[in-house]
Backbone as XML, in Angstrom:
<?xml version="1.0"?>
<chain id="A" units="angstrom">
  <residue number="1" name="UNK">
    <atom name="N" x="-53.026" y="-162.540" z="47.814"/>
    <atom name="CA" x="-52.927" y="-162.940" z="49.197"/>
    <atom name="C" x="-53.690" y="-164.251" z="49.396"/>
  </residue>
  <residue number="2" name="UNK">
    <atom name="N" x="-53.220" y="-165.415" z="50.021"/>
    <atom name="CA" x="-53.818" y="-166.537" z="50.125"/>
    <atom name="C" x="-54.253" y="-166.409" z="51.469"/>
  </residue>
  <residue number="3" name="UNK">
    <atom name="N" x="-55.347" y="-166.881" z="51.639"/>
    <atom name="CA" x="-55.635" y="-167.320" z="53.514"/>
    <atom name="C" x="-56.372" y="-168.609" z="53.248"/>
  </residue>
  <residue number="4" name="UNK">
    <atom name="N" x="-56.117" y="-169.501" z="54.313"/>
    <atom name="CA" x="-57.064" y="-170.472" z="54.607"/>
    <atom name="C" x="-58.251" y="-170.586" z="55.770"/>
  </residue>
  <residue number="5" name="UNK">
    <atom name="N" x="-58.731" y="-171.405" z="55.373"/>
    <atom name="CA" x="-60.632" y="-171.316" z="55.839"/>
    <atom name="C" x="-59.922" y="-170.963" z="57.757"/>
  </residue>
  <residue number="6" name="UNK">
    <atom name="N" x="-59.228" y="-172.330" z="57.953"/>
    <atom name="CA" x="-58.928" y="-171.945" z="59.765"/>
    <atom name="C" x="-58.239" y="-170.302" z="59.946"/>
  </residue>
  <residue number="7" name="UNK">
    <atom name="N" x="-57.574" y="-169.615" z="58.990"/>
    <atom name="CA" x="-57.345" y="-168.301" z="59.388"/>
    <atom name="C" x="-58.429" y="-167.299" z="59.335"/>
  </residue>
  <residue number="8" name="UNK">
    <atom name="N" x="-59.431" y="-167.727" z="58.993"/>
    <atom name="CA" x="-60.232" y="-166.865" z="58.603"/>
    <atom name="C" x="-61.054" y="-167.000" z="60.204"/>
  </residue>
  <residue number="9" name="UNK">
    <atom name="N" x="-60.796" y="-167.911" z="61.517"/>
    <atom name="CA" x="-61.825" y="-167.999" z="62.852"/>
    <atom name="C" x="-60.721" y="-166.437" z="63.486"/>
  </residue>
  <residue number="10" name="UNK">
    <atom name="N" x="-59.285" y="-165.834" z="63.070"/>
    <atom name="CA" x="-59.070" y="-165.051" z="63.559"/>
    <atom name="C" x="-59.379" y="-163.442" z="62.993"/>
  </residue>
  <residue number="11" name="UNK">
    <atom name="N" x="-60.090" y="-163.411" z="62.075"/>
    <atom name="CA" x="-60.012" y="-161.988" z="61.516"/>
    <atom name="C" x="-61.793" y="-161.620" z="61.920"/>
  </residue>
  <residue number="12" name="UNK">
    <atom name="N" x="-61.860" y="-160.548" z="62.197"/>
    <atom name="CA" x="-63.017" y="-159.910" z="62.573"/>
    <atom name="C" x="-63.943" y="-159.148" z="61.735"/>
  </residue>
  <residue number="13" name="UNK">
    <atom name="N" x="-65.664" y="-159.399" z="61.900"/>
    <atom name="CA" x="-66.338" y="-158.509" z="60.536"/>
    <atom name="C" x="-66.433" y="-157.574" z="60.889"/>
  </residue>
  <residue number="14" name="UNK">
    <atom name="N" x="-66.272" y="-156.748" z="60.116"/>
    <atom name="CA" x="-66.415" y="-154.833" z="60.571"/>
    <atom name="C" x="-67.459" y="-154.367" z="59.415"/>
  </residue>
  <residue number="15" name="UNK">
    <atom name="N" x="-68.391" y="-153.538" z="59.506"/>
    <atom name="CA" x="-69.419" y="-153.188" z="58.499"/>
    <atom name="C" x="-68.515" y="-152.450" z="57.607"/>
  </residue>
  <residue number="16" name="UNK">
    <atom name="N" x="-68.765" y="-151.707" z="56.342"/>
    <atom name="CA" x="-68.125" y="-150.727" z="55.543"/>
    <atom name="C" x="-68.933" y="-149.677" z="56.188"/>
  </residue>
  <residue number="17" name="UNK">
    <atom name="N" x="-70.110" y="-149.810" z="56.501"/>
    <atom name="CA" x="-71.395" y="-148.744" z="56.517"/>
    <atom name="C" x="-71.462" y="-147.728" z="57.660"/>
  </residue>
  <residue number="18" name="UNK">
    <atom name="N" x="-70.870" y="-148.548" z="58.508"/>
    <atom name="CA" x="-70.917" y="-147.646" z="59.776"/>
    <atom name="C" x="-69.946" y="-148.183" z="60.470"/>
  </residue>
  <residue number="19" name="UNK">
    <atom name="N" x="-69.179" y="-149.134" z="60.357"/>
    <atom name="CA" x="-68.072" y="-149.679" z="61.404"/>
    <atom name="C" x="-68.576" y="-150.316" z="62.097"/>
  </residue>
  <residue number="20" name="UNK">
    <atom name="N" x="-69.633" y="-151.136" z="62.503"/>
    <atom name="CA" x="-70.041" y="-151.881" z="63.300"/>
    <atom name="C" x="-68.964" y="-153.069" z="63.200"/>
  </residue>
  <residue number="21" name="UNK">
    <atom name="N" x="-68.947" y="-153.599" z="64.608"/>
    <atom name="CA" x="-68.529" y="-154.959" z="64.515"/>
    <atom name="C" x="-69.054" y="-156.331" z="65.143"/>
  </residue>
  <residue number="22" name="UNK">
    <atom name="N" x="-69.387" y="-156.990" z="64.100"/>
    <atom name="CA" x="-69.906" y="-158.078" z="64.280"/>
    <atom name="C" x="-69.435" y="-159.356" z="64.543"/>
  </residue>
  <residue number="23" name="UNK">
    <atom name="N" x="-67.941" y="-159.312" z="65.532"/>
    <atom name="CA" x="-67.474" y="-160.559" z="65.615"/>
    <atom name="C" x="-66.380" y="-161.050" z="64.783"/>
  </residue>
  <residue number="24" name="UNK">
    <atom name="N" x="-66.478" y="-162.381" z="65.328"/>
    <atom name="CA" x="-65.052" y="-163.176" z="64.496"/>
    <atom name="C" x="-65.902" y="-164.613" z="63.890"/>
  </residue>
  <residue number="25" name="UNK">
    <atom name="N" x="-65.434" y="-164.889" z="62.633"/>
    <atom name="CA" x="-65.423" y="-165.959" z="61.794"/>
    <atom name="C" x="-65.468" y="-167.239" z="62.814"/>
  </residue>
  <residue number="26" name="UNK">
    <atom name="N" x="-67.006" y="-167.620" z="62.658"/>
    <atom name="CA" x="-66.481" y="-168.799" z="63.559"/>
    <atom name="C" x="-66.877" y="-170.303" z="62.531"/>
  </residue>
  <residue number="27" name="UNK">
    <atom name="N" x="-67.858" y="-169.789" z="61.152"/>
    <atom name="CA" x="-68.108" y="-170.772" z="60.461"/>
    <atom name="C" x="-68.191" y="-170.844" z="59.488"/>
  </residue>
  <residue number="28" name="UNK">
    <atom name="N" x="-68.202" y="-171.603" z="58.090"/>
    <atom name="CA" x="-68.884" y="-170.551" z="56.899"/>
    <atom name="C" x="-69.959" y="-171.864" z="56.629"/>
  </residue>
  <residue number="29" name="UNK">
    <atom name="N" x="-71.049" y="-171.046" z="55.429"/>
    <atom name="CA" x="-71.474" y="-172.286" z="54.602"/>
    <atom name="C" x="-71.299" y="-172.534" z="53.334"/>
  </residue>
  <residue number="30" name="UNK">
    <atom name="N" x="-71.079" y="-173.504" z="52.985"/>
    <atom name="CA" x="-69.668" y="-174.128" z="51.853"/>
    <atom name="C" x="-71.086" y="-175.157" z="51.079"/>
  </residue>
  <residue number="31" name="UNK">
    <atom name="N" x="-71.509" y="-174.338" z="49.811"/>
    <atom name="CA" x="-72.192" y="-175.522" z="48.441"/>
    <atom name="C" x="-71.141" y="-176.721" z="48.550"/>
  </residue>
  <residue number="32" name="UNK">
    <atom name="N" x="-71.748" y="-177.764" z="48.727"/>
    <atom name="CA" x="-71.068" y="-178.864" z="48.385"/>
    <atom name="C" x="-70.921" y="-179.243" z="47.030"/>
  </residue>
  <residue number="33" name="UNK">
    <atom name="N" x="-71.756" y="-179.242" z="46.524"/>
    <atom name="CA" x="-71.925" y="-179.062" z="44.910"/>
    <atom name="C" x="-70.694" y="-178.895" z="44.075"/>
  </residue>
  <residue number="34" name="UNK">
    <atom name="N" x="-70.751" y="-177.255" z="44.230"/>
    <atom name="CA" x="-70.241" y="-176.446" z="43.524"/>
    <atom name="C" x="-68.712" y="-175.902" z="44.092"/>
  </residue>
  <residue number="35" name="UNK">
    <atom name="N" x="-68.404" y="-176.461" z="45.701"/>
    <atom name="CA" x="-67.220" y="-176.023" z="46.093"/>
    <atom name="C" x="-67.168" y="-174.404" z="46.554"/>
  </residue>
  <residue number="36" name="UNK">
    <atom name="N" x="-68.170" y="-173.569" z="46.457"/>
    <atom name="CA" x="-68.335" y="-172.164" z="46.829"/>
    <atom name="C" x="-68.765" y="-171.994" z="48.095"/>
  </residue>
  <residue number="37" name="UNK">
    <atom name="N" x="-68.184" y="-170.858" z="48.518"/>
    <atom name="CA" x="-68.508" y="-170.345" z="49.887"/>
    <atom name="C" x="-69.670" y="-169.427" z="49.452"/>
  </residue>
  <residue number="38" name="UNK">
    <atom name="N" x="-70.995" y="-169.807" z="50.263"/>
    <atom name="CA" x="-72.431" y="-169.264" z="50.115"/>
    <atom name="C" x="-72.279" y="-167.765" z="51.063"/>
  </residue>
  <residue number="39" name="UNK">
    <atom name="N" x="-71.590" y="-168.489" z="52.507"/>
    <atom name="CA" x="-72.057" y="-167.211" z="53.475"/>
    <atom name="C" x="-70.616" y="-167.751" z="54.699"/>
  </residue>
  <residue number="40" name="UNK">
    <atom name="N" x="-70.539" y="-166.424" z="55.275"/>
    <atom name="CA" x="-69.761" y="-166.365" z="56.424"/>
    <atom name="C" x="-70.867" y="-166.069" z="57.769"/>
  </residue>
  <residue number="41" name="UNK">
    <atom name="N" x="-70.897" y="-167.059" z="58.907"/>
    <atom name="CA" x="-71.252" y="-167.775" z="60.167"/>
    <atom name="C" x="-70.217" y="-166.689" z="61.448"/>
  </residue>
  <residue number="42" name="UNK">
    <atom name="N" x="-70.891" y="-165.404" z="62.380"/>
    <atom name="CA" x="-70.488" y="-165.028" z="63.119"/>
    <atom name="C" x="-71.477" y="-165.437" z="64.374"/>
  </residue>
  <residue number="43" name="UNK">
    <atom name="N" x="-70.604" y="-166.588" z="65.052"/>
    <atom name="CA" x="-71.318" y="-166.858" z="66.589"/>
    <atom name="C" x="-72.216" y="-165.407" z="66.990"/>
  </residue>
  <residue number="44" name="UNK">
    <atom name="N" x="-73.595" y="-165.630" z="68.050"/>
    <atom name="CA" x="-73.543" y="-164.607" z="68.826"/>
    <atom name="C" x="-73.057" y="-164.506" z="69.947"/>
  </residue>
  <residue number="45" name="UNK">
    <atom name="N" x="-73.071" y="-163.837" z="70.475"/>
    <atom name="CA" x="-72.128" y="-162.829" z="71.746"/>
    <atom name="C" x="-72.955" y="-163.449" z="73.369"/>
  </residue>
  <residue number="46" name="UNK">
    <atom name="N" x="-72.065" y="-163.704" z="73.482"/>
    <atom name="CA" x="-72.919" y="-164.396" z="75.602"/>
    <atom name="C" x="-73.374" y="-163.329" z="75.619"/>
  </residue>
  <residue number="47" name="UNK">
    <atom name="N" x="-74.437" y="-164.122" z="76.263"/>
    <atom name="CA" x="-75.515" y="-163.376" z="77.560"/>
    <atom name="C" x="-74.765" y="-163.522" z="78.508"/>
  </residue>
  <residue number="48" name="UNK">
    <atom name="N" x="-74.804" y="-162.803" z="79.526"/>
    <atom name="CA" x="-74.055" y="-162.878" z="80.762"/>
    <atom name="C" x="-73.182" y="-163.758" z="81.432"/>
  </residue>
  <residue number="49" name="UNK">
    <atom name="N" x="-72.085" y="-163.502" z="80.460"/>
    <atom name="CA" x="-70.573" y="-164.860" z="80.332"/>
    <atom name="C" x="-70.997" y="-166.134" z="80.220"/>
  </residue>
  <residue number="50" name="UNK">
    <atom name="N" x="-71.532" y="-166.559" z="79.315"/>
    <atom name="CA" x="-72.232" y="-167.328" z="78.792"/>
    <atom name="C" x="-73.313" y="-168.254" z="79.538"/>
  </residue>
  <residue number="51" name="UNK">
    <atom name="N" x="-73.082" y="-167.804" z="80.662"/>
    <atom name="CA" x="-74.659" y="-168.441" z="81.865"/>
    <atom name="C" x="-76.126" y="-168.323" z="81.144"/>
  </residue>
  <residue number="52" name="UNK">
    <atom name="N" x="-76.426" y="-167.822" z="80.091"/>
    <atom name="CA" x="-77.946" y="-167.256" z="79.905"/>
    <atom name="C" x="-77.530" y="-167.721" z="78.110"/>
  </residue>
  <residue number="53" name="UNK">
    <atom name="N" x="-76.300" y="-168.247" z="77.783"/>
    <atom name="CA" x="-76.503" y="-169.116" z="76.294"/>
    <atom name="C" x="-75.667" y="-167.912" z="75.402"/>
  </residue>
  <residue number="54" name="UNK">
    <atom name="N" x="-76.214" y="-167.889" z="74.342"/>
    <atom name="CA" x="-75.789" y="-166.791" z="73.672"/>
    <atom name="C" x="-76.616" y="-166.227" z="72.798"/>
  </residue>
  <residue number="55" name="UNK">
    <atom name="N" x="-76.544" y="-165.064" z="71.935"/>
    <atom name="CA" x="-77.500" y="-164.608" z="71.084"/>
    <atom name="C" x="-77.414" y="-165.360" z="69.736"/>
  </residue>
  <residue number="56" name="UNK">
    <atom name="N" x="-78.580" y="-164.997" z="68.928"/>
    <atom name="CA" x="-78.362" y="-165.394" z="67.675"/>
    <atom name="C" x="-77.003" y="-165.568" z="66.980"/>
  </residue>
  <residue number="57" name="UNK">
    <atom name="N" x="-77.065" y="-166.403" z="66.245"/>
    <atom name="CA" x="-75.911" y="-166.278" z="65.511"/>
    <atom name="C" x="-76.452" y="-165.294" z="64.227"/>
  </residue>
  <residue number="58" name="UNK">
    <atom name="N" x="-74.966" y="-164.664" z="63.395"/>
    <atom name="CA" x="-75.005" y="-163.897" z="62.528"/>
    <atom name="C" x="-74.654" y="-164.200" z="60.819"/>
  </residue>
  <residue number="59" name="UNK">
    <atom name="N" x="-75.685" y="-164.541" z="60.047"/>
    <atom name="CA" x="-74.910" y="-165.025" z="58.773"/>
    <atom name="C" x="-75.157" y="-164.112" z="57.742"/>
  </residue>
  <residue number="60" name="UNK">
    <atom name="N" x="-73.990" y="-163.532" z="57.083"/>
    <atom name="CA" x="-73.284" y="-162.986" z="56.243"/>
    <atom name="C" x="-73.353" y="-163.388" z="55.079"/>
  </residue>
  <residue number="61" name="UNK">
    <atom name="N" x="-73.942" y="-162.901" z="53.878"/>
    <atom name="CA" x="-73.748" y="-163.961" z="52.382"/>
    <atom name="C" x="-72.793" y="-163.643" z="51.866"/>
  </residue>
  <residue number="62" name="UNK">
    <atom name="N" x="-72.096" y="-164.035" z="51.047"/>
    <atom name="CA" x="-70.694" y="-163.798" z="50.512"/>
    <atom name="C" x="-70.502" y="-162.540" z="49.726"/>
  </residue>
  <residue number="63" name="UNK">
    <atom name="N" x="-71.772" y="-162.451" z="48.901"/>
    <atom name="CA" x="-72.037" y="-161.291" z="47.920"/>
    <atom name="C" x="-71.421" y="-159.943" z="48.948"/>
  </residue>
  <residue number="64" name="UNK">
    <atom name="N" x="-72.009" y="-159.925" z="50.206"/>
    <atom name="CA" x="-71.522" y="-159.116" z="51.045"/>
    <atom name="C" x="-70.246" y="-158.824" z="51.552"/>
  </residue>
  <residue number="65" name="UNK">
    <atom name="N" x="-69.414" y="-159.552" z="51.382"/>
    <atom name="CA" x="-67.936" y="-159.956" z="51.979"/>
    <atom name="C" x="-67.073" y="-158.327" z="50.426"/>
  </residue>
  <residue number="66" name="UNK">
    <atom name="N" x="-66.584" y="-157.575" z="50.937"/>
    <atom name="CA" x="-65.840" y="-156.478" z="50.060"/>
    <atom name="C" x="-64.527" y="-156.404" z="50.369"/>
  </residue>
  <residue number="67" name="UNK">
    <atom name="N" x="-63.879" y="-156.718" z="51.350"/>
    <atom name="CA" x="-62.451" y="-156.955" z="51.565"/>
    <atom name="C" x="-61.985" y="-158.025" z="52.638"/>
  </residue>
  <residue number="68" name="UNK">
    <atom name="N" x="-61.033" y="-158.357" z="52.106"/>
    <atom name="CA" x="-60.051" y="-159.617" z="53.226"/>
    <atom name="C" x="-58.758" y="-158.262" z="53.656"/>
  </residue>
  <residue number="69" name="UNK">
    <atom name="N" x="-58.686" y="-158.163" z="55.400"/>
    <atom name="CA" x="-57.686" y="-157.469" z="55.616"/>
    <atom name="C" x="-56.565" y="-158.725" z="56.469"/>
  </residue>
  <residue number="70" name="UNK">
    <atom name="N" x="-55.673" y="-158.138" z="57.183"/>
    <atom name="CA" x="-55.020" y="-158.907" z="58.023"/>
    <atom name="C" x="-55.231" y="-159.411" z="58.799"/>
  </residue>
  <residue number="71" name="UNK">
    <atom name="N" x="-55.977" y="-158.749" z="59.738"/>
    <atom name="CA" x="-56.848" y="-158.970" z="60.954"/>
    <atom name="C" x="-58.386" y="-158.738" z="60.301"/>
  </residue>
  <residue number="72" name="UNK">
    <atom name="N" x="-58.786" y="-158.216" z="59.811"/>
    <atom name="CA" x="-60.474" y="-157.718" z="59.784"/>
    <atom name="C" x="-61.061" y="-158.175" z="58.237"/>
  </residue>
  <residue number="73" name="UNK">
    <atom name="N" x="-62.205" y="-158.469" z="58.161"/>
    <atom name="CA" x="-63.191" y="-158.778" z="56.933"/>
    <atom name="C" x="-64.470" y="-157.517" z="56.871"/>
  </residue>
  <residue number="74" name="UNK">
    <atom name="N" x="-63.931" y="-156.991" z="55.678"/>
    <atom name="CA" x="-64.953" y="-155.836" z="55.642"/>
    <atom name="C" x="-66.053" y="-156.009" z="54.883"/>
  </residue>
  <residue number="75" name="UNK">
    <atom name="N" x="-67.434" y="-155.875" z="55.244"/>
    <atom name="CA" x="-68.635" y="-156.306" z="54.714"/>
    <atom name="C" x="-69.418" y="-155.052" z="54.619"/>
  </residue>
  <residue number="76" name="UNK">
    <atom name="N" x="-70.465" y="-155.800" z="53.233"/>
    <atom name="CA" x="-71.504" y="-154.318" z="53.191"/>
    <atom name="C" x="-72.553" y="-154.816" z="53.520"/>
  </residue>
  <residue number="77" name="UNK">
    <atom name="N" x="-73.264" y="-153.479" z="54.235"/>
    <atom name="CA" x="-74.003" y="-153.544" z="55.182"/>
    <atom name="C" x="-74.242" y="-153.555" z="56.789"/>
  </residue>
  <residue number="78" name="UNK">
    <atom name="N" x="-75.406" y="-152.663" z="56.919"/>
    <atom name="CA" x="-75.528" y="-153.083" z="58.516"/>
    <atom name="C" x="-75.584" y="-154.444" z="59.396"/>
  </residue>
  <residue number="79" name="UNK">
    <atom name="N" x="-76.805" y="-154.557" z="58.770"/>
    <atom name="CA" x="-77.605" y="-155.437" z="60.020"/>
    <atom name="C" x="-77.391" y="-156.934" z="59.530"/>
  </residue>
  <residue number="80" name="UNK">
    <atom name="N" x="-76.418" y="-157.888" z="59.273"/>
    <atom name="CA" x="-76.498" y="-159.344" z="58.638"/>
    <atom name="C" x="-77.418" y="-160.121" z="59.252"/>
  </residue>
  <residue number="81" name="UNK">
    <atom name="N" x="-78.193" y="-160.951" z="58.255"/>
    <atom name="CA" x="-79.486" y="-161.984" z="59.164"/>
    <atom name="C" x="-78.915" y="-162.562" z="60.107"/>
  </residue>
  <residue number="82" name="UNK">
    <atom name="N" x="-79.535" y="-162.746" z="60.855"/>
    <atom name="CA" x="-79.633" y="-163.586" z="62.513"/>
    <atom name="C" x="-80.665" y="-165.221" z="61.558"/>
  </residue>
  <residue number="83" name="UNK">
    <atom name="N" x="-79.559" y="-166.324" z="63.066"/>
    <atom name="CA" x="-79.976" y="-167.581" z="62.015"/>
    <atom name="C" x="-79.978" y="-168.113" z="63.453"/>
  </residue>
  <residue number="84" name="UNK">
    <atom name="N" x="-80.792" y="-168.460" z="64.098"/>
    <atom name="CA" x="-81.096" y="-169.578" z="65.475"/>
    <atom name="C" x="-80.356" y="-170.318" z="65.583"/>
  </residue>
  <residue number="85" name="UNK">
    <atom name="N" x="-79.407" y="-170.544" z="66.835"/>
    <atom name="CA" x="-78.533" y="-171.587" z="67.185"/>
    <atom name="C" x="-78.841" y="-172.859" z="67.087"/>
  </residue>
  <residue number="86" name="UNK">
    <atom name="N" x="-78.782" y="-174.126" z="66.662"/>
    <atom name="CA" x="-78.951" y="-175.413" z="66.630"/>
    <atom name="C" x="-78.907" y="-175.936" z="68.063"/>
  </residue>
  <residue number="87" name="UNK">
    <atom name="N" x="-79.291" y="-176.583" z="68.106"/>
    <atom name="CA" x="-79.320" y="-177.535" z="69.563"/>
    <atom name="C" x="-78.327" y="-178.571" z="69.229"/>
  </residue>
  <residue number="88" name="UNK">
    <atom name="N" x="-77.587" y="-178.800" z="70.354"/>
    <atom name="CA" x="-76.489" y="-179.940" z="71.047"/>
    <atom name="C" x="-77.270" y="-180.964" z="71.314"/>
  </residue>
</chain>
């Protein structure tokens, strides 16, 4: 199955562990180097429709990534690190 990087902002992470869901693909981080995808980038979720910003963002290391579905990316583990939003 082929997908490309822009199909990947529509499929959603779902834990293996408990079903949690953590969102949709909004970034990855890509070794320049080496051409490898390090980690998958899930925005966090508005604070109160986005008036109050949003939460952490969520990054995923690849090692973690266990299936590509149609719609969904299944990962192991609960809790993926939280990584502070950058400033605009």
């Amino acid at each position: 199955m082929e997908t490309r990087i822009a199909d990947l902002r529509y499929k959603e992470v779902i834990s293996v562990a408990d079903g949690s869901r953590f969102g949709y693909v909004g970034d990855m981080e890509i070794d320049l180097d080496s051409g490898q995808v390090r980690a998958l980038v899930v925005p966090g979720r508005r604070r109160l429709f986005g008036l109050l910003g949003r939460e952490e963002d969520r990054y995923i290391p690849w090692g973690a990534v266990r299936r590509f579905g149609e719609d969904i990316i299944l990962v192991e583990g609960t809790s993926p690190r939280r990584i502070p939003r950058r400033g605009t």
